[in-house]
C-alpha positions, 0 to 999 in steps of 0.5 A: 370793057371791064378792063377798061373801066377799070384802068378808068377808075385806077386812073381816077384815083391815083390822080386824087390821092393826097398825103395827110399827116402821113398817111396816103387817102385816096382823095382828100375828102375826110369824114369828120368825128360825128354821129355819121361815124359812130358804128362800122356799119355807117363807116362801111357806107361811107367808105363805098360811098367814095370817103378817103379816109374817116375819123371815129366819133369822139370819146370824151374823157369827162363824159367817161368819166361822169357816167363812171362816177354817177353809177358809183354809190358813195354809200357802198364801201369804197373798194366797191365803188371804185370797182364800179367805177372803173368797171364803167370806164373800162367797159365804154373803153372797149366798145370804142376799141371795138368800133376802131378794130371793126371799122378797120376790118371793113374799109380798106382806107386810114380809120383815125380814132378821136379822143376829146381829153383835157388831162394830159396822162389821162388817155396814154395807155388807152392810146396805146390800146388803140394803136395795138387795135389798128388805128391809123392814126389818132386825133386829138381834140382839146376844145375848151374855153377859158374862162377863169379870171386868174387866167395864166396866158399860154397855159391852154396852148401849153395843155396841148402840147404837154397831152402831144408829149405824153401821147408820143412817148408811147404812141408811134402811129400818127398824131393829128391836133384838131384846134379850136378857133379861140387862140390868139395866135395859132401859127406859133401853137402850130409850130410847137405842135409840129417841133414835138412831133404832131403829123397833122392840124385840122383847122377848126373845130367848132364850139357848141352854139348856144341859143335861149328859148325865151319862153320856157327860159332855157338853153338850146342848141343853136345852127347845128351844122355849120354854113359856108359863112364858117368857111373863110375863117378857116381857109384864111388861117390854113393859108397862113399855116401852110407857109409859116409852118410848110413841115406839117399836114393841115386839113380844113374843116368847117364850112365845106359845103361845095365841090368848090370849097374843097378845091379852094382849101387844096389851093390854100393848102389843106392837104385835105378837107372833113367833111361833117355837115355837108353829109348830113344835109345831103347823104354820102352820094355828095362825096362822088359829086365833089369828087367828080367836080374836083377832077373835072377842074384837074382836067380842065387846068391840066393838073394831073395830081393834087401835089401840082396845086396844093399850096398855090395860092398860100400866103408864100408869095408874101413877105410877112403874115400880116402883109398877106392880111393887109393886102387882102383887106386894101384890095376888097376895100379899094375897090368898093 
């Protein structure tokens, strides 16, 4: 009987596996950098809780940076305060170091590290680092708004790739670009990103949402999580992407929020989807529940891997990018 069910759940998740940005996940259900994945302790329940693989939590560059530089004393001499500063900094950087190694140690799938940067050397050495301490891959988030007057256009999308470059001149384990929802035209960022040696995109990340208290005239945060109304915008350009530029992994995030989702992503060709909100609304247990849904729907379509569907439904069948967005929007509104 023990044989059996084991031979049952071997079965299971081969028949989930999934390849992303070259790593193999045992199912395509990525946790996302969160406040769920920022001790080994969450990262070990997510992992028994049937995640393929996880991304840490992000360290951001400035926010280092603003704690370094707040302790720092400008009345202190300067070797002083400097020795501070960098003492802060190195201090916040192995408490990361040491959420990378330990997570490693307890969960047997790919830990990807997160780091938020906007400087393009700032984080080559500490990447390395990371590397040496067994991170299967690093993500990279640039998510910034431009908003300067004397604005020089292409010169955001120019700052991810020249952070790319720096990072692959030392860094050998997988690279994987997480882009923000605010490019003209992701698809030739994308290309760029996959000729200068990027494993993987994650298409989106998602912007803070602002909101305004009007009765004590202040800011708030507004729709923390995100809603299936994210969804389509995502799934819409991972189904461009994946047939424009087919050599580079693409996973789907923001929005996934059904069992149903997952699959429409794999359909559109996301070799995997993150996950964030959704576990926070409803706890791990819904990783199983997604999971079960996808390989009831394998079943039932008579798919026995995930590499016989993914990317059916992409926009390959069109001959242009924009005849695949033409012909989607005549077809909703020629029938209403």
């Amino acid at each position: 009987m023990v044989r059996e069910f084991t031979n049952q759940f071997t079965k299971f998740m081969q028949n989930l596996e999934t390849n992303f940005a070259g790593l193999t996940l045992r199912n395509p259900i990525i946790i996302g950098s969160s406040g769920l994945t920022s001790s080994p302790v969450k990262n070990l329940k997510l992992y028994e809780a049937g995640a393929g693989a996880i991304v840490l939590k992000s360290l951001f560059e400035e926010q280092i940076m603003q704690d370094a530089y707040w302790q720092g004393d400008p009345v202190m001499y300067p070797e002083g305060s400097d020795y501070l500063v960098e003492y802060i900094r190195a201090n916040r950087l192995e408490e990361y170091l040491n959420l990378v190694s330990k997570s490693k140690q307890l969960c047997r799938i790919p830990i990807i590290a997160s780091i938020n940067c906007y400087h393009n050397e700032s984080w080559v050495d500490f990447a390395q680092r990371i590397e040496e301490v067994g991170a299967d891959a690093i993500e990279v988030n640039v998510l910034s708004l431009q908003t300067a007057t004397h604005y020089t256009y292409g010169s955001f999308e120019q700052q991810h790739i020249d952070i790319l470059r720096c990072l692959k001149q030392k860094v050998h384990i997988p690279i994987i670009m997480k882009l923000g929802r605010n490019l003209t035209n992701p698809i030739a960022l994308i290309e760029q990103l996959y000729a200068n040696g990027a494993a993987g995109v994650v298409l989106f990340n998602r912007f803070y949402q602002p909101d305004i208290q009007i009765d004590k005239l202040t800011y708030s945060a507004c729709n923390i999580f995100t809603t299936e109304a994210d969804f389509p915008e995502s799934l819409r350009w991972v189904a461009i992407a994946s047939d424009a530029v087919p050599g580079i992994s693409y996973a789907l995030s923001g929005g996934v929020h059904s069992s149903q989702s997952l699959i429409k992503s794999l359909l559109a060709g996301a070799s995997a989807v993150q996950l964030c909100s959704t576990i926070y609304l409803h706890t791990p247990y819904i990783i199983s529940e997604y999971l079960r849904d996808l390989e009831q729907w394998m079943e039932r379509k008579g798919m026995h891997s995930i590499a016989q569907f993914k990317g059916m439904l992409n926009a390959k069948k069109q001959k242009e990018l924009n005849t695949f967005q033409r012909t989607q929007f005549l077809k909703y509104h020629a029938s209403k």
